[in-house]
C-alpha positions in Angstrom: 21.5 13.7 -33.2 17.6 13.4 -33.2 15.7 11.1 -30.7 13.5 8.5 -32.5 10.0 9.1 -33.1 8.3 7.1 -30.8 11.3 8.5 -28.2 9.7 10.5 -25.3 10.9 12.4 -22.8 9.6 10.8 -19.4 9.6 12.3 -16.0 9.3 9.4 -13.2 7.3 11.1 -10.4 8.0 9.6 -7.3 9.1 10.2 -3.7 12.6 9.4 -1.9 11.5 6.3 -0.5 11.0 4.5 -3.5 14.3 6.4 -5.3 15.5 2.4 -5.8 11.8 1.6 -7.8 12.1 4.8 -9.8 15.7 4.1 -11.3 14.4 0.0 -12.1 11.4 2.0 -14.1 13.8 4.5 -15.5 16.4 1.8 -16.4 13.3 -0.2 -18.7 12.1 2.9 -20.2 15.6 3.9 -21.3 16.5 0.5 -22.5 13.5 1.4 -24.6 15.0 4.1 -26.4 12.9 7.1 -24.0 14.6 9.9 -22.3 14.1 9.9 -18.5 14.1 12.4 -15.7 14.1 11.0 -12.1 15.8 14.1 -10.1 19.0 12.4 -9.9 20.2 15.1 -12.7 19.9 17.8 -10.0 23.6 18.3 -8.6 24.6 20.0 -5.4 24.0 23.8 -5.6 21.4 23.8 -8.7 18.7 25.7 -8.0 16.5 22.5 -7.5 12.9 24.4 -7.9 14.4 25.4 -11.2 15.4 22.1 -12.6 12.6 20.5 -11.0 10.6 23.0 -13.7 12.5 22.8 -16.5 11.8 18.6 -16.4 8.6 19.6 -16.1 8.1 21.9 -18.7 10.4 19.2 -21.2 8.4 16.5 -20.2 6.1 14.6 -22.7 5.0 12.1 -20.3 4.8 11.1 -16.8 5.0 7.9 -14.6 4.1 8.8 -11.5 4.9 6.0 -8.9 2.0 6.2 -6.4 3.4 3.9 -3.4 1.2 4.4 0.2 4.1 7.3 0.6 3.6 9.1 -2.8 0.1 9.2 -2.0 1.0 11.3 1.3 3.4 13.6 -0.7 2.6 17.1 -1.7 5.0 17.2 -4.8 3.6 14.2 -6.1 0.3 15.6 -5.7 1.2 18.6 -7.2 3.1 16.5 -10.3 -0.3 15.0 -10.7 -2.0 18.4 -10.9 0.7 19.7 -13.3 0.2 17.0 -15.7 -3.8 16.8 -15.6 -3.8 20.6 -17.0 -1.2 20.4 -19.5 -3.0 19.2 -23.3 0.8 17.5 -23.9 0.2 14.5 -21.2 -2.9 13.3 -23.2 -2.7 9.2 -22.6 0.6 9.7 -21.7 -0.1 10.4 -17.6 0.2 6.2 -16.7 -0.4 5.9 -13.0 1.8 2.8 -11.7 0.7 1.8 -8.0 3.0 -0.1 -5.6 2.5 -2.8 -3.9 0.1 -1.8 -0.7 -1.1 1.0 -2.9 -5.2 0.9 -3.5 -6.4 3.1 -6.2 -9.3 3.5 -4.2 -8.2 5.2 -1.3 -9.6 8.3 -0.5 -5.7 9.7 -0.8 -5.8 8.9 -4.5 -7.5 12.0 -6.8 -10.0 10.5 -7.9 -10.1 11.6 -11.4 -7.5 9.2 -12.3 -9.4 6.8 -11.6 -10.3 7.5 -15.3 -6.7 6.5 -16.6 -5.2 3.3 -17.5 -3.6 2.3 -14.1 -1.1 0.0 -13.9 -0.5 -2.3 -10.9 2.1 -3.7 -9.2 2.6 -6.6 -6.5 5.2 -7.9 -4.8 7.7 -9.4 -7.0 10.5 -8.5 -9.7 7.8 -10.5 -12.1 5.0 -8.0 -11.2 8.1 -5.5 -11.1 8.5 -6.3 -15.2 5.2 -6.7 -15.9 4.2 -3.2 -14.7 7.5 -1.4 -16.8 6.6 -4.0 -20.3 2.7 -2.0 -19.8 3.7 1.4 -19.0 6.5 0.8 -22.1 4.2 -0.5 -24.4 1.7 2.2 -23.5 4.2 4.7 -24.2 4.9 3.2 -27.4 1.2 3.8 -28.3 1.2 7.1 -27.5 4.3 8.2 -29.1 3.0 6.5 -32.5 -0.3 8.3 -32.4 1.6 11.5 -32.0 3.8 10.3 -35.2 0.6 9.5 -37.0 -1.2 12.6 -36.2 2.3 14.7 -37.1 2.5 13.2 -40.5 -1.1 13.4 -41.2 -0.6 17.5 -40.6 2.1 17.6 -42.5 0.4 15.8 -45.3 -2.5 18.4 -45.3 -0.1 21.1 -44.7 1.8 20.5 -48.2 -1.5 19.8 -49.9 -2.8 23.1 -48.3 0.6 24.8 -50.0 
């Protein structure tokens, strides 16, 4: 069975501390119709370097969760640094900071300061607000990505 078109497979960056946040973002982005990683796939005695890659290198977007933790963390650092070289994360790398999070902080790399960011407060409201924006940019992506495919298909068979 095929995944929809506008279906992407989304790995939720995030540390352990806000594990609770990253399943409520997961749980939005599933119920519309995306594939999600958040490390919970990785089992007792996997090689968890390994996995860790392969969700990497499967990804077609990320959500990193920067919280005043994640900005602290090497791996979500180094998520970051994954996704600003790889061509496949274009307008799909959506920054979401916490609550208590500043994008301005010296922590934050500064070059996303260039993205769409979305923010979150306090509050399940804020909570949904944040996961309807990072959804509906998502969606955006995904159907530029379908347009684009079926334009090079089109020029493809005309090329033929």
């Amino acid at each position: 069975m095929s995944k929809p078109a506008d279906s992407l497979n989304v790995l939720i960056s995030h540390v352990a501390a806000d594990e609770a946040l990253a399943h409520r973002a997961a749980a939005a982005l599933r119920r519309a119709g995306h594939q999600v990683w958040t490390g919970d796939e990785i089992y007792p005695g996997d090689n968890w370097a390994a996995k860790y890659a392969e969700a990497l290198e499967q990804s077609d977007a990320m959500i990193p969760l920067l919280s005043p933790a994640a900005l602290d963390s090497e791996r979500v650092q180094s998520d970051l640094a994954f996704a600003l070289g790889q061509k496949r994360y274009a307008n799909r790398l959506i920054p979401v900071f916490t609550a208590g999070a500043d994008p301005q902080s010296e922590r934050f790399p500064w070059v996303l300061r260039r993205f769409p960011l979305v923010r979150m407060t306090d509050g399940a409201d804020s909570e949904e607000a944040a996961f309807r924006e990072v959804t509906a940019m998502l969606k955006d992506s995904a159907a530029g990505t379908s347009e684009a495919n079926a334009t090079l298909t089109a020029k493809t068979a005309d090329a033929g």
